[in-house]
N, C-alpha and C positions, 0 to 999 in steps of 0.2 A: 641388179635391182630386184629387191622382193615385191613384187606386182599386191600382194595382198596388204602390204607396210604402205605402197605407192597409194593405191585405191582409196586406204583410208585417210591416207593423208590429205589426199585432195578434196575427200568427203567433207572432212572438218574442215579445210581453208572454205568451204562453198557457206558450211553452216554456221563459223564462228566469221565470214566476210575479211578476214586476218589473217596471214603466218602467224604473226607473233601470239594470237589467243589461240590456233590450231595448235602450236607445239607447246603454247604452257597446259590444253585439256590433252595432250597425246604424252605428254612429260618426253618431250624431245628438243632439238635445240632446233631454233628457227633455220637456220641453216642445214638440216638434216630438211624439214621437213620442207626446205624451199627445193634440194635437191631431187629431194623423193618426185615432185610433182613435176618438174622442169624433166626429169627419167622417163616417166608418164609419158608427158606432151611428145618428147622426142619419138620415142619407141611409137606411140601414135601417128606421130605425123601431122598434129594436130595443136593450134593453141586453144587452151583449156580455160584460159583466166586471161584476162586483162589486168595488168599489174600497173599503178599507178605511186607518187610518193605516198599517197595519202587513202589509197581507197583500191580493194581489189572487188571486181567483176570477173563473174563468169560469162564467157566466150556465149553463144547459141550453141555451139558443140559441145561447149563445155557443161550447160546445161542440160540438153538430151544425153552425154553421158554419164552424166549425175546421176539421172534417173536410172539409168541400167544398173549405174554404179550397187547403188543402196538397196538396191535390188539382190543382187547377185552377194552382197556382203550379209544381206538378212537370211538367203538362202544357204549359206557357209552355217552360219549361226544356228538355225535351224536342223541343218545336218551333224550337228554337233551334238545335239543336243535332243537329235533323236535316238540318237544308239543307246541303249540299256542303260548301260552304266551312267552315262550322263545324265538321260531320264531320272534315273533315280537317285541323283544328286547333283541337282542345278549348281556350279559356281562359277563364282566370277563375281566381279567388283560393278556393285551398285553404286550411283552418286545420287544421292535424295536432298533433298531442304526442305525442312518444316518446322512449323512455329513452334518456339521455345516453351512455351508453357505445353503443347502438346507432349512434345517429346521428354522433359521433363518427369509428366506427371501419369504419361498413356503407356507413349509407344515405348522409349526406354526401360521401365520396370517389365514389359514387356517383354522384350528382345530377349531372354536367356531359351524361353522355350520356343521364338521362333528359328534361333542360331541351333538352339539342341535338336532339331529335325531337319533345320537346313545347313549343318556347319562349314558347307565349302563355297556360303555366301558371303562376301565381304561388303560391308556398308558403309562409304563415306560419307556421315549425317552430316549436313551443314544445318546449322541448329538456329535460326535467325525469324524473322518476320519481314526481314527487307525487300525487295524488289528483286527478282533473279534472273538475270537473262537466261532460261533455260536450257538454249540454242548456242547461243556463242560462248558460255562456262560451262559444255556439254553437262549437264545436268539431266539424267534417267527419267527423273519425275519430282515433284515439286507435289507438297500437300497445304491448301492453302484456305483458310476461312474468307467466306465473302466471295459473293459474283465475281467470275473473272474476268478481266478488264481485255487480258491479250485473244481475241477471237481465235488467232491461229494456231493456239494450242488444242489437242485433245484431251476430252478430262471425262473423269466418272464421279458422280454425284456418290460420296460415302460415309456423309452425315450430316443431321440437322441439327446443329447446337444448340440448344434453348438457352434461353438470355433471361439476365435478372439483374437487379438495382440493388445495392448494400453498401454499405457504411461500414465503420470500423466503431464499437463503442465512443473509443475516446473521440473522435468526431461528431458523433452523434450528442454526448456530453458538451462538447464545446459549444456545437451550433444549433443544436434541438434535431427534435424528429421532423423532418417533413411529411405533410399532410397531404400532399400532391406534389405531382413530378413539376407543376411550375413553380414551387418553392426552391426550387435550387436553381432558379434563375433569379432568386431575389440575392442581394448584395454580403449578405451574409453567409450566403453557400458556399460552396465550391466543390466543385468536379475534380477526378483525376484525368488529364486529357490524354489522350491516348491519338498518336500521329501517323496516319494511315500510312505507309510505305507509295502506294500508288499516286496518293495527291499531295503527301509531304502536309497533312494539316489534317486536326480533327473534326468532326463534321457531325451533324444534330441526331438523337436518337429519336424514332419514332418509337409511339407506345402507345396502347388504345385502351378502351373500356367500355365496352358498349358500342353507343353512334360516336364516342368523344375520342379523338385522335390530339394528340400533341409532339409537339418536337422540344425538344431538349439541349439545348446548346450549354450551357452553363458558365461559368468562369471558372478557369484555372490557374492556380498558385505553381504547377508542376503538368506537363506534358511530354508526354514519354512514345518511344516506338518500339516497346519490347516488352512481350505481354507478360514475363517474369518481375519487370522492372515495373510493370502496371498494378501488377496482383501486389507487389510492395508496395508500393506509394498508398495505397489503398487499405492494405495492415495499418501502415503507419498512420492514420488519421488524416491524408493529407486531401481529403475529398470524397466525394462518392463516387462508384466506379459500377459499368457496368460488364459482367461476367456472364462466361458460360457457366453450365450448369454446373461440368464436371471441377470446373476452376475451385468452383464457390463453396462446393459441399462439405471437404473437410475443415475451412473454416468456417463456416455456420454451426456445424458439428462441436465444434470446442469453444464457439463464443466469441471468434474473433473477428469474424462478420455479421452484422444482421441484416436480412433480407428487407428490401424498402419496398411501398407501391405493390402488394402481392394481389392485388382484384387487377392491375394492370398488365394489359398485355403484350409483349417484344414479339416482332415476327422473328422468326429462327434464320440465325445465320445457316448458310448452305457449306459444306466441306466440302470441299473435292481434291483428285490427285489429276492432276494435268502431268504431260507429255509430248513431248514434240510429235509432231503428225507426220511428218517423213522417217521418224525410226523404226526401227523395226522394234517390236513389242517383244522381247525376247522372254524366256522359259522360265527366270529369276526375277523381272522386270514382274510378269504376271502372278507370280506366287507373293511378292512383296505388296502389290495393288490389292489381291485377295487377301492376306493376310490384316493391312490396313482396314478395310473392308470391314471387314468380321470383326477385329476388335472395337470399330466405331460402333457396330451396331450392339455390343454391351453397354456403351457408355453413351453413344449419340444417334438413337440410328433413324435414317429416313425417315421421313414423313412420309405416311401412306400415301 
């Protein structure tokens, strides 16, 4: 038994609560990694996990050495990654997810001169706006618009998107210009809906001006969960839509969007990069976070 193969195996069945999701994030066969841990318990002397048809638990031993576990595995990584050479070239295989129009139009164009200073970094981007179990799909870090919902992650605030209200000409031709944001709640409007992953449904925009606050619900012909698929619908005339800054600029730029309601005001979605709280923050994990970082703050950055 390789004790280091064992340790982690058992780490992921704690954090993905499964064999079967431990050995599809370990790329092993559930039967490796049911052995690996059963080698563990034995050579310990200890059961680790309570195994049920339907549902696995960790033991109270199993959990106090959990903790030593992820411990002793952050300290491996660490020493790894302290020796020179490694120092001065972090690699190893990132797994990230972040919004599609981000990665798209940011981080992707992007990526050749972060890769050209760090090329022994591998990134498997999952490219989505969905909901991501970070912990049980081992997943590094997750970059995600809007408050986060799951408390138990760790996250670092790395941008403030400014928000704005636009139309597509040939919409705006069909239906008129609206005068106020509660025109498009009259029968003749229509919205692009956009379906938040968290609540599975789109939900009202707040917008101010002055002492005047209003909410925005609108009607939708078309409701989407994928802000590529939204920034379309939105070209195509099919509603007004509300966008980041960085979404909306090169089409305002060519006349494919015009900017609606501009004395109103959006409060700024918030970005952050979350992280499971029990991992260890490793050497490539930190230069990927800082390098996000820095490029939000070209294109989005903090609010003082």
């Amino acid at each position: 038994m390789d004790r280091f193969d064992a340790m982690q195996a058992f780490a992921r069945v704690v954090e993905a609560g499964s064999f079967t999701k431990a050995a599809e994030t370990l790329h092993m066969s559930k039967t490796s990694v049911t052995q690996l841990v059963q080698q563990l318990e034995a050579r310990l002397r200890v059961r680790l996990l309570n195994r049920t048809t339907r549902q696995v638990n960790v033991t109270a031993d199993g959990a106090a050495y959990y903790e030593r576990v992820i411990k002793l595995l952050a300290d491996m990584d660490d020493a790894e990654t302290s020796l020179s050479a490694a120092s001065a070239a972090p690699r190893g295989r990132l797994r990230v997810d972040v919004p599609s129009p981000l990665a798209r139009m940011i981080l992707i164009p992007a990526l050749p001169a972060f890769h050209a200073q760090y090329p022994e970094i591998q990134l498997d981007m999952g490219v989505s706006d969905r909901l991501v179990d970070v912990i049980g799909e081992n997943v590094d870090c997750i970059v995600r618009g809007g408050e986060l919902t799951d408390q138990s992650l760790m996250a670092r605030r790395v941008g403030d998107l400014q928000l704005g209200v636009y139309a597509a000409p040939s919409y705006l031709e069909r239906a008129g210009l609206p005068a106020h944001p509660r025109d498009l709640e009259d029968t003749h409007h229509r919205i692009v809906g956009y379906l938040w992953s968290r609540i599975g449904k789109a939900f009202p925009y707040a917008m101010h001006r002055g002492d005047e606050s209003v909410h925005v619900h609108g009607r939708y012909v078309l409701a989407v969960d994928d802000g590529n698929a939204y920034l379309t619908a939105g070209l195509a005339g099919l509603g007004a839509l509300w966008l980041p800054d960085y979404m909306a600029r090169p089409h305002t730029a060519r006349g494919e969007l015009v900017p609606l309601f501009e004395d109103w005001r959006l409060d700024p979605m918030p970005l952050y990069i979350a992280f499971p709280p029990n991992r260890h923050v490793s050497a490539k994990l930190r230069l990927f976070i800082d390098w996000v970082a820095a490029l939000m703050g070209q294109y989005a950055p903090v609010a003082a």
